[in-house]
C-alpha positions as CSV (number, residue, x, y, z in Angstrom):
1,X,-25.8,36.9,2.3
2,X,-23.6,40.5,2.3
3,X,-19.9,39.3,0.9
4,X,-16.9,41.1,2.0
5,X,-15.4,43.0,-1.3
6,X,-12.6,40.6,-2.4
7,X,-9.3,41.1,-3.3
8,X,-7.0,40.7,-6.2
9,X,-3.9,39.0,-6.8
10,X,-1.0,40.8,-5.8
11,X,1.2,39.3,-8.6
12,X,1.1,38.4,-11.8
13,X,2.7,34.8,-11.5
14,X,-0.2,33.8,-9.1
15,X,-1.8,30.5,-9.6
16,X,-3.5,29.1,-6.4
17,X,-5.4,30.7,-3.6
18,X,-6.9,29.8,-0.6
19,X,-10.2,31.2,0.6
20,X,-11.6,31.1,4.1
21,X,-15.4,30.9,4.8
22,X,-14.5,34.8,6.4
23,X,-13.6,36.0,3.3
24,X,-9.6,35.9,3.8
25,X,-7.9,35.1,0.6
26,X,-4.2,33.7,0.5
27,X,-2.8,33.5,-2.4
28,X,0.5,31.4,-4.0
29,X,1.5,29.0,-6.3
30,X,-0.3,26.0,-7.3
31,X,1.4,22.8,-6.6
32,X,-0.3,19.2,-8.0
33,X,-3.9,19.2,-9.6
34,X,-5.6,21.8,-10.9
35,X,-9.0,22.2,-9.5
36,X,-10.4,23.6,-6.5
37,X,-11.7,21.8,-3.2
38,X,-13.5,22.7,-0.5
39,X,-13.4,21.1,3.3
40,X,-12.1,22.7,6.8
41,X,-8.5,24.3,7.0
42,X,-6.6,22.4,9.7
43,X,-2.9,22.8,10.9
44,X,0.0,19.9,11.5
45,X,3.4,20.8,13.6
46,X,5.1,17.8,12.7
47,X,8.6,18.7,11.0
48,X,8.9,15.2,9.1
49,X,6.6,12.6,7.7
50,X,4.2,14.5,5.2
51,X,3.6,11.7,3.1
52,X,1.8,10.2,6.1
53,X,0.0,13.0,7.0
54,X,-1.3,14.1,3.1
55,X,-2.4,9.3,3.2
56,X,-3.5,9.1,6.7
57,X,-7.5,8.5,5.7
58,X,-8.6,10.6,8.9
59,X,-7.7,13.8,7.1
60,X,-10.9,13.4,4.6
61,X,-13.0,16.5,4.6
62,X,-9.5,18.5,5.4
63,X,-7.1,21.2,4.1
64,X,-3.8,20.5,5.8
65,X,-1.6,23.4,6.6
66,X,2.0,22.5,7.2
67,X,3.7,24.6,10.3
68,X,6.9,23.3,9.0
69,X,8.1,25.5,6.3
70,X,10.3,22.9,4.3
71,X,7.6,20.4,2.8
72,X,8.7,18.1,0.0
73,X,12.4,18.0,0.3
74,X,12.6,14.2,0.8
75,X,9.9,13.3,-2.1
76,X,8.3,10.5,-2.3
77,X,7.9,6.7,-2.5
78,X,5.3,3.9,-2.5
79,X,6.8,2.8,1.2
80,X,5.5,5.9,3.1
81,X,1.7,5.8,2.2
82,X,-1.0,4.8,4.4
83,X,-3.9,4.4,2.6
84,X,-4.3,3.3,-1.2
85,X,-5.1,7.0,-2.1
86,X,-4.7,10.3,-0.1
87,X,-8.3,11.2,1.2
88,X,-7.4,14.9,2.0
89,X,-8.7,17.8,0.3
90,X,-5.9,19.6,0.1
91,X,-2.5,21.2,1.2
92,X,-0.7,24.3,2.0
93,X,2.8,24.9,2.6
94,X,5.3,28.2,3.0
95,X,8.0,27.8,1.1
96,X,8.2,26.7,-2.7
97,X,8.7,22.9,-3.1
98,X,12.2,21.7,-4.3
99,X,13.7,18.7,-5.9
100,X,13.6,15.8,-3.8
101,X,17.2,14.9,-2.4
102,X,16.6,11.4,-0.7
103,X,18.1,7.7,-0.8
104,X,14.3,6.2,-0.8
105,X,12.7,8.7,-2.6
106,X,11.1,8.0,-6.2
107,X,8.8,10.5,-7.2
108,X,9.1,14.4,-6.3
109,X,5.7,15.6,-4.3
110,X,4.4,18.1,-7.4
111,X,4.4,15.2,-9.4
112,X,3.0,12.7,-6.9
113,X,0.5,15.1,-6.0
114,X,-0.6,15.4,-9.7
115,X,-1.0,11.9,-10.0
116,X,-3.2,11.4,-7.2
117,X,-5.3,14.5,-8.3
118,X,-4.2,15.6,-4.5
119,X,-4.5,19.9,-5.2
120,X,-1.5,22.0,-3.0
121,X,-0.6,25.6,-2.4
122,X,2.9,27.0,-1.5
123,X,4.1,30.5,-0.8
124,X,1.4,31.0,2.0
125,X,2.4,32.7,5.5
126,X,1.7,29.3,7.0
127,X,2.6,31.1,10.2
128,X,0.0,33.9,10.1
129,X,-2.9,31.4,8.9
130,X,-1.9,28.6,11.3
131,X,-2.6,31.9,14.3
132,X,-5.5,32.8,12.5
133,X,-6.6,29.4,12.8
134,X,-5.9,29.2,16.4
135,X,-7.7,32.4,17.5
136,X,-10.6,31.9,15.3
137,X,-11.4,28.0,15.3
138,X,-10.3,26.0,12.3
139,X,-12.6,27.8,9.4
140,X,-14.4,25.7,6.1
141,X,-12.0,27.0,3.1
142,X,-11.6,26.5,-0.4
143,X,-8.1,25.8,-2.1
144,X,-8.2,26.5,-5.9
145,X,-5.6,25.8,-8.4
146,X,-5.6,27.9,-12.0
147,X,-2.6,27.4,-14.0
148,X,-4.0,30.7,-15.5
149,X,-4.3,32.8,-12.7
150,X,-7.9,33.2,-12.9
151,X,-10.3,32.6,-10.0
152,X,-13.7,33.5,-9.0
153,X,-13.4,34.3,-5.4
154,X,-17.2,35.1,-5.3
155,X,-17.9,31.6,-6.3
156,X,-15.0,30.5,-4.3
157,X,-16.4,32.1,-0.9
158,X,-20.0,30.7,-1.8
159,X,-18.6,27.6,-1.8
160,X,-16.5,27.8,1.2
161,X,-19.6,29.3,3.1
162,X,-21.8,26.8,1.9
163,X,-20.2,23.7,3.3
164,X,-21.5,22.4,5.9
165,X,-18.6,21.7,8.1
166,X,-17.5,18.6,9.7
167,X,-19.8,18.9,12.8
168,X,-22.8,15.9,12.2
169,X,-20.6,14.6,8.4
170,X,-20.2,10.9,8.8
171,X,-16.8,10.0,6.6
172,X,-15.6,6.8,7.7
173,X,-17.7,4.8,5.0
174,X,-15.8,6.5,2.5
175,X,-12.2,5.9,3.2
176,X,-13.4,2.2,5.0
177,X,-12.9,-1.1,2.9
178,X,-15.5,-2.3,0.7
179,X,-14.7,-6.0,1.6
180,X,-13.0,-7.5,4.4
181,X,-8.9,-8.6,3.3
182,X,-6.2,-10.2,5.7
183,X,-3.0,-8.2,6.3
184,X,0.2,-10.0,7.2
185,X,2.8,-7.3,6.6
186,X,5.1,-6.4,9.7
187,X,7.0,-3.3,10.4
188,X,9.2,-2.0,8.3
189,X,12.9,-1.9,8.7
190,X,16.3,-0.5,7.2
191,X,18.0,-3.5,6.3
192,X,14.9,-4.9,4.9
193,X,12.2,-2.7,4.4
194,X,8.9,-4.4,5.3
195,X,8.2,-8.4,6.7
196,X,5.6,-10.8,6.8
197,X,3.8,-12.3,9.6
198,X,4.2,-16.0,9.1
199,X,3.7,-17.4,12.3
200,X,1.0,-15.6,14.1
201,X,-0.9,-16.2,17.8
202,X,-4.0,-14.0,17.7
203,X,-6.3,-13.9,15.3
204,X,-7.7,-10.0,15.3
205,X,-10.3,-8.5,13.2
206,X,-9.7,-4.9,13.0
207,X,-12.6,-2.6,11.8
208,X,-11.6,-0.1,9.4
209,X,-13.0,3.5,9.7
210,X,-10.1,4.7,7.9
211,X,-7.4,2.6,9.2
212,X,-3.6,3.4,8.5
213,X,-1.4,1.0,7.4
214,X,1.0,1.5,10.1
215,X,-1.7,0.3,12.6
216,X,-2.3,-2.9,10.5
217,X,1.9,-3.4,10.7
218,X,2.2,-2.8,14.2
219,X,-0.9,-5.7,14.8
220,X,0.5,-8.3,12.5
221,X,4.2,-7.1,14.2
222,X,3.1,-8.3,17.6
223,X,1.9,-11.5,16.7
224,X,-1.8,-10.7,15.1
225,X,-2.9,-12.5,11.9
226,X,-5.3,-9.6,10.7
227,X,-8.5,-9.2,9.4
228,X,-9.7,-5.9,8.1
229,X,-13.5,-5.2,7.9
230,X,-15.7,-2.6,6.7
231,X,-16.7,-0.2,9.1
232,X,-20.4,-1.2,8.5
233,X,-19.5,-5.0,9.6
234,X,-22.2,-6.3,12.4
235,X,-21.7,-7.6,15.0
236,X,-22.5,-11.3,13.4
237,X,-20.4,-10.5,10.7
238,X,-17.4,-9.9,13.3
239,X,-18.1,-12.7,15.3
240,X,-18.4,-15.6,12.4
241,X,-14.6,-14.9,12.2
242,X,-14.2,-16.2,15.5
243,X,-11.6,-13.6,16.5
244,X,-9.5,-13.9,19.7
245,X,-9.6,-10.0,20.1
246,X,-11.1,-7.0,17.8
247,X,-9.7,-3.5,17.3
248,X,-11.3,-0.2,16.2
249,X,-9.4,2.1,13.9
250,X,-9.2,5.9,13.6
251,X,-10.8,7.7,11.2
252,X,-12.6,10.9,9.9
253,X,-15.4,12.8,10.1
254,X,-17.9,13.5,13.5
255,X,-17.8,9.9,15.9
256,X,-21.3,10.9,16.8
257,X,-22.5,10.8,13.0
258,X,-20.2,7.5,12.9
259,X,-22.4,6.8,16.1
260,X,-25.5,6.1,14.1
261,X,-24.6,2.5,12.1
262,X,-21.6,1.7,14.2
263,X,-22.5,2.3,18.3
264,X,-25.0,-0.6,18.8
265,X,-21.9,-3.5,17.4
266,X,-19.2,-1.7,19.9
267,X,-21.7,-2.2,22.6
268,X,-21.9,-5.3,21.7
269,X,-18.4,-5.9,21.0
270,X,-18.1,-4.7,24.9
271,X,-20.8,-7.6,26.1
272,X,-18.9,-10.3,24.3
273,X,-16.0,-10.4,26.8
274,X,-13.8,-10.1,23.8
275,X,-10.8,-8.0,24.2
276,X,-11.1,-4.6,22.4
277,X,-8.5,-2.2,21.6
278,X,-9.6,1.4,19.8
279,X,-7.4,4.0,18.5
280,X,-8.7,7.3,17.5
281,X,-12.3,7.4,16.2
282,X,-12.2,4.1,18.0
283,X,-11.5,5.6,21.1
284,X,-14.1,7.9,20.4
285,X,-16.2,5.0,19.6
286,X,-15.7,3.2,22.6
287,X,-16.0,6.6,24.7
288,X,-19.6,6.9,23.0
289,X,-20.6,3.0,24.2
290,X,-18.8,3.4,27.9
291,X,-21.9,6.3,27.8
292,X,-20.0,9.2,27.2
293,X,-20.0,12.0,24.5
294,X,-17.6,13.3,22.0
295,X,-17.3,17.5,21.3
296,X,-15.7,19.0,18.4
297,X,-12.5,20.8,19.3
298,X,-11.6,24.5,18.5
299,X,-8.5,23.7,16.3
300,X,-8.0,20.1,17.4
301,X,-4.7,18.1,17.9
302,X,-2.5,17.4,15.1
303,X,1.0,16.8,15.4
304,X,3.8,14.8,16.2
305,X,5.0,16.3,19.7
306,X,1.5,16.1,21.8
307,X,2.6,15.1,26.1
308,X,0.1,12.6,27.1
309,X,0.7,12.0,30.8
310,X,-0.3,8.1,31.8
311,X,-2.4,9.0,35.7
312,X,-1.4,5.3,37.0
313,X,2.4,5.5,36.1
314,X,3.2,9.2,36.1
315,X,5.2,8.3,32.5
316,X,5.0,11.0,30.2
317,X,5.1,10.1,26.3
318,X,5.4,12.1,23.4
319,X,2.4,11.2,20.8
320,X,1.4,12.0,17.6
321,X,-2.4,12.8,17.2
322,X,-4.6,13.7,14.6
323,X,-7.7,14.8,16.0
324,X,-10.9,17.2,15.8
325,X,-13.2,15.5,18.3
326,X,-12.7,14.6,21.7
327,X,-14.5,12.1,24.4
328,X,-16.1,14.4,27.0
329,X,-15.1,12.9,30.5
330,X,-18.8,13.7,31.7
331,X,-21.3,10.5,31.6
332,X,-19.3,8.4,31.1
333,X,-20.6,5.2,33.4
334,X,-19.1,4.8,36.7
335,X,-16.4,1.4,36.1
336,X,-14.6,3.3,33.3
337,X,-11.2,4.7,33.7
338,X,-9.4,7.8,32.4
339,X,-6.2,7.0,32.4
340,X,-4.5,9.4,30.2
341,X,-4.8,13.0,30.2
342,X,-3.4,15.7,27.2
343,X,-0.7,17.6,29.2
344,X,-1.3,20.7,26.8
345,X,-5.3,21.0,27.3
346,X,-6.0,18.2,29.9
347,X,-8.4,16.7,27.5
348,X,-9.4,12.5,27.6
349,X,-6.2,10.7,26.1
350,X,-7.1,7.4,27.2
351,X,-9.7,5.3,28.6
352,X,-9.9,1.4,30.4
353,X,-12.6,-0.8,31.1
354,X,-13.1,-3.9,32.7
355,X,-9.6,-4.4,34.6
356,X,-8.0,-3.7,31.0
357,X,-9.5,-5.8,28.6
358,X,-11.0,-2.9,26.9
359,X,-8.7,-0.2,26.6
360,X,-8.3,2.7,24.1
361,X,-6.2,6.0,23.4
362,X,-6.8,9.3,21.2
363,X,-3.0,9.8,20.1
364,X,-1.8,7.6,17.2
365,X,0.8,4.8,19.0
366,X,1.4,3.7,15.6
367,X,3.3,6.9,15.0
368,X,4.1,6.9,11.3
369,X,4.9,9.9,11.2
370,X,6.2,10.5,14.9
371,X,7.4,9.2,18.5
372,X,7.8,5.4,19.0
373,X,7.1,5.5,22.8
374,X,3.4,3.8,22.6
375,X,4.2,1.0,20.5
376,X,3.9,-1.7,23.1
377,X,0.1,-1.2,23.0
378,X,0.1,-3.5,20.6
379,X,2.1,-5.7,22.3
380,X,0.0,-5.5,25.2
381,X,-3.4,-5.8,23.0
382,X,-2.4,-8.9,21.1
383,X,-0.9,-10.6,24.3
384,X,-4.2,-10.1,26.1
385,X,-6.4,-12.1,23.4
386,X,-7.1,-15.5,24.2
387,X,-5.0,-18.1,22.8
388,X,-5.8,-19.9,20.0
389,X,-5.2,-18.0,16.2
């Protein structure tokens, strides 16, 4: 393979760059670990929540590029993950990070990111790589971090050019759970922080492709004692818990590789008469057993500002999504409804089965970071189990 002649750093005080699987080189300052890592270079729009976004488990296999220039002036805390660990690759931001100034924050991101070996980059025209990434499709990158200044972009390149991409990677059996847990903790609140579900009237079992806390809170805040279970659960497994309704998480990596283990329990899931609730890769999921496919996007979704326009109400509500694939609308079988449509690209937002009792969407409801305007889903998904917790 011919590679491109490659540049060298412009400065002396350089100590991270990122490298594209075209041979582009950005270069800046290393924030967190030192290291290098290697998965596909994304962007995210939100302006706020980028502890969220660097925890949110669906970002494995990713390099997230912050449009927001200001990232990591509110720190961090142990309140604001969702996941145990971050599951990203990596990060890249503009500006350099400052000291947190914050009420509720209790570590500064460079640190945090240290400690959960989490490798960033700042000083990098976010602006110019987020359009590059736009015309181009979102490319396989490398971001490498070399307190010393030293890299071999060769081997860097190699490496980014090597990886196969997140077309055909299954990912959700390494974020899932390796043993099913209950979850009783509600939402979280100022004058408070977060509650406990002691009274509950549903029993769901949630399966966990890479779930996010916030969905977990939201279930348990509408009524739902919890059970969390591997993503590899059957269908026997699910069912011995006797649940009164079961939900599918989001999650990373290609739903058709996903497909392969987890397809033949949703379709069972939709035989039981059980009402069934998916969120992301779940939707995807669920898109897959109602007969359709799913098609990698050119940049995907990924935000906290995405119009999803509901076709039965007319109601417009601001989402935030986090997405590569989506559910093409073609083949899927005849008593499925679409019933949300993405107002920027007019791609599948939502799907319904079965007069409602399974339903599913592609934006995140549970926000976290982002718009509140989906929340009663839950609501409406817990209230629709039969009785009985």
């Amino acid at each position: 393979m011919e590679y491109p002649k490659m540049p060298t750093p412009p400065r002396d005080d350089i100590t991270a760059a990122l490298v594209l699987a075209d041979g582009s080189v950005y270069w800046g300052t290393g924030i967190g670990a030192v290291g290098n890592a290697v998965g596909e270079v994304c962007f995210n729009t939100a302006m706020t929540g980028y502890q969220e976004i660097l925890t949110d488990p669906s970002y494995a296999g990713q390099i997230i590029t912050f449009t927001s220039p200001h990232i990591g002036n509110v720190g961090t805390n142990a309140d604001d993950m969702e996941s145990a660990r971050p599951a990203t690759r990596g990060f890249i931001v503009r500006e350099p990070v400052s000291a947190p100034s914050n009420w509720r924050a209790e570590q500064g991101l460079c640190d945090w990111a240290k400690a959960q070996g989490l490798i960033g980059i700042s000083g990098v025209d976010t602006r110019r790589l987020t359009r590059q990434i736009r015309r181009e499709g979102a490319p396989n990158g490398v971001i490498a971090h070399a307190p010393d200044g030293s890299f071999d972009l060769p081997a860097l390149l190699a490496q980014a050019r090597d990886w196969p991409g997140l077309q055909g990677m299954e990912l959700a059996r390494s974020v899932t759970t390796g043993q099913a847990y209950e979850w009783t903790q509600t939402l979280w609140r100022i004058d408070g922080g977060y509650g406990d579900m002691r009274a509950p009237t549903r029993h769901v079992v949630a399966m966990d492709f890479g779930i996010k806390y916030n969905i977990l809170r939201n279930l348990a805040n509408a009524g739902a004692r919890v059970t969390v279970v591997p993503a590899t659960s059957s269908f026997e497994d699910i069912m011995a818990l006797a649940p009164d309704g079961v939900f599918l998480s989001n999650g990373p990596g290609d739903p058709a590789a996903t497909a392969s283990y987890a397809l033949p329990v949703v379709r069972k899931l939709l035989e039981s008469g059980l009402p069934v609730f998916g969120i992301c890769l779940g939707h995807q999921m669920l898109g897959l057993a109602m007969g359709g496919k799913t098609v990698k996007m050119h940049q995907g979704h990924r935000g906290a500002n995405h119009p999803v326009k509901n076709l039965d109400t007319g109601r417009v509500a601001i989402t935030s999504m986090n997405h590569g694939f989506a559910v093409d609308r073609n083949g899927l079988a005849e008593d499925v409804r679409i019933t949300q449509l993405s107002l920027f690209d007019g791609t599948v937002c939502a799907l319904e089965m079965d007069g409602g009792r399974v339903f599913s969407v592609q934006q995140h409801p549970e926000a976290s970071p982002g718009p509140q305007d989906n929340f009663d889903l839950f609501e409406t998904f817990v209230a629709g189990a039969s009785s009985g917790a």
